[in-house]
N, C-alpha and C positions, 0 to 999 in steps of 0.2 A: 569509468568504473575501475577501480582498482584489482588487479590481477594477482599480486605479489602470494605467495605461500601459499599457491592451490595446493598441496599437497598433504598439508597438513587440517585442509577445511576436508571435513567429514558429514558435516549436516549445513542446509541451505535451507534457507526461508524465503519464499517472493511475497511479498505482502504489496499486491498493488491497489491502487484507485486513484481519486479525478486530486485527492488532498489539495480540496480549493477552500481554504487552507489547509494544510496541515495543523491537527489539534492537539490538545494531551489527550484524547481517548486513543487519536491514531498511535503514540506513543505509548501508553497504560497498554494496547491491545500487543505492540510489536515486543516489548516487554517480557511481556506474558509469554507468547509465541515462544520468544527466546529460550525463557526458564522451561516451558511445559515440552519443549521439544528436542530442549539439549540441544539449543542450535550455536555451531560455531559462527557462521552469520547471516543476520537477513536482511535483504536486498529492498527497499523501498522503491519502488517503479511508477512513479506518475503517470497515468495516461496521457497520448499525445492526442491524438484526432482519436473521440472515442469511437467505438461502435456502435454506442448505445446512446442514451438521452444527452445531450449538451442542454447545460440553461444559459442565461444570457449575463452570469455574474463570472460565466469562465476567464479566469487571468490566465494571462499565456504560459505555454508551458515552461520558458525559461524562468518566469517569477516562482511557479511552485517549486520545477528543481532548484532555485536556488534557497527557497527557503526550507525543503528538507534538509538541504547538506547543512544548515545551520541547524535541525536538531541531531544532525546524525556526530556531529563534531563532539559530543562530549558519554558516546556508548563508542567503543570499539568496535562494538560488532554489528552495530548499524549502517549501512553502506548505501548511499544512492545510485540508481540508477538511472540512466538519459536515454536507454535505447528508443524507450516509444515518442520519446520527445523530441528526440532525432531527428525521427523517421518521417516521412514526408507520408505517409501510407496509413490508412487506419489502423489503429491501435488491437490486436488479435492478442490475450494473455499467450500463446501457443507458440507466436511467433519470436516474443519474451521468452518464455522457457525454453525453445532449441537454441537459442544462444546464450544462456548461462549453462546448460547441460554442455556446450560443446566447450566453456572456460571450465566446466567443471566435472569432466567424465568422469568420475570415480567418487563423486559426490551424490551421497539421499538428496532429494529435492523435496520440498514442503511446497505447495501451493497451496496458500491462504487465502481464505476469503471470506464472508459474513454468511451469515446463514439465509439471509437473504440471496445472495446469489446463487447458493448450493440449489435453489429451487428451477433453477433453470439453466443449472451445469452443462447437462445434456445436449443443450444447444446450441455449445461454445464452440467455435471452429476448431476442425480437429480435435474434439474431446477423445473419440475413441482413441489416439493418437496419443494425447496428453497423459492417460492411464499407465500408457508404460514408460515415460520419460519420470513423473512425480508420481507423491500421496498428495491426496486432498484432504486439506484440513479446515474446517469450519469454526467459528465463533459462534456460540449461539446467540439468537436472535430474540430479543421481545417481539411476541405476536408473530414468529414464526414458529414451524413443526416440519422441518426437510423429510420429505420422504423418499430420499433417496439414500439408501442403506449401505453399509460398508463405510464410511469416510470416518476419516477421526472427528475428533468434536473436541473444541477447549469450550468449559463452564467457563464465562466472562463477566465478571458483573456487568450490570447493565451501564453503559456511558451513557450519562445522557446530555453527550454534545455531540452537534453536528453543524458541518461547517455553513448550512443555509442558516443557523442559529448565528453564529459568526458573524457571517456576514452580514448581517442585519443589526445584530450588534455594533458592529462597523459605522455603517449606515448612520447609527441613530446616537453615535458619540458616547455609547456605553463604556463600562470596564468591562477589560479581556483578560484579567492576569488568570481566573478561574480557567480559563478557555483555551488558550496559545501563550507558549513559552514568550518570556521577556523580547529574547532575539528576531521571535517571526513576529511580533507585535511592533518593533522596530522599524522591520522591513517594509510591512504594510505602511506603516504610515510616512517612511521616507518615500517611497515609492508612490504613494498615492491609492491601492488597491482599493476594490471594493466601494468607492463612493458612490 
């Protein structure tokens, strides 16, 4: 993760998930993030060992960081992160945010996440905890209504890709230029992913 000119970063975005793969809605939504938050950069954080549901299409975590840093190469203020993919330990957002808060003490912190998640915030290790390190910020969600009050909210249109769509697409020899960038379309198939 690159460290250079903390000083002058003022606003921080975490934007994590499994991005098995990574798609243009994850990019449409980091985007967004960006402009609606005035953010000088956001951090894309792959899950490593989640804590939550694994399926059985999981590519490892060095394929997905490596095919973030091939979208993050052409935004400068897109930035990968490897911490959970490091980590030998399950994946905690909490444990992620005390160590970009400690590269970045004098930096807002944004924790993103979908509106689905917002519905089970509460339950996240060390939430109570996480309230005073960041703000939460949510995408809303089709077919959700977070009832958990106080957080921000970005209006998103609705994406309607998702990476089990993807990958099935994959699977079944379809076109992907709608779906993932030229470069992660590449990779997948130099690599072999998804079959």
């Amino acid at each position: 993760m690159d460290n250079n000119n903390n000083n002058n970063i003022k606003k921080i975005g975490i934007f994590g998930g499994s991005f098995n793969p990574v798609h243009r809605g994850h990019m449409e939504m980091a985007n967004l993030a960006i402009e609606k938050l005035d953010l000088d950069r956001l951090y894309l954080v792959p899950v490593g060992t989640p804590c939550h549901r694994c399926d059985n299409d999981f590519v490892s975590g060095q394929d997905r960081m490596a095919m973030i840093k091939l979208v993050c190469l052409n935004n400068k203020k897109l930035f990968p992160c490897d911490y959970e993919i490091i980590s030998e330990k399950v994946s905690y957002t909490y444990d992620t945010l005390l160590k970009i808060a400690e590269i970045h003490p004098d930096s807002l912190i944004y924790e993103i996440i979908g509106e689905d998640s917002a519905e089970y915030l509460t339950s996240w290790k060390n939430y109570e905890k996480m309230v005073d390190l960041c703000k939460f910020v949510f995408f809303k969600r089709k077919g959700y209504q977070s009832t958990i009050h106080g957080l921000l909210t970005i209006e998103a249109p609705l994406f309607n890709i998702s990476s089990t769509l993807i990958r099935e697409k994959i699977k079944n020899n379809e076109p992907l230029e709608d779906y993932i960038t030229p470069e992660v379309e590449e990779y997948i198939r130099e690599h072999n992913l998804y079959r």
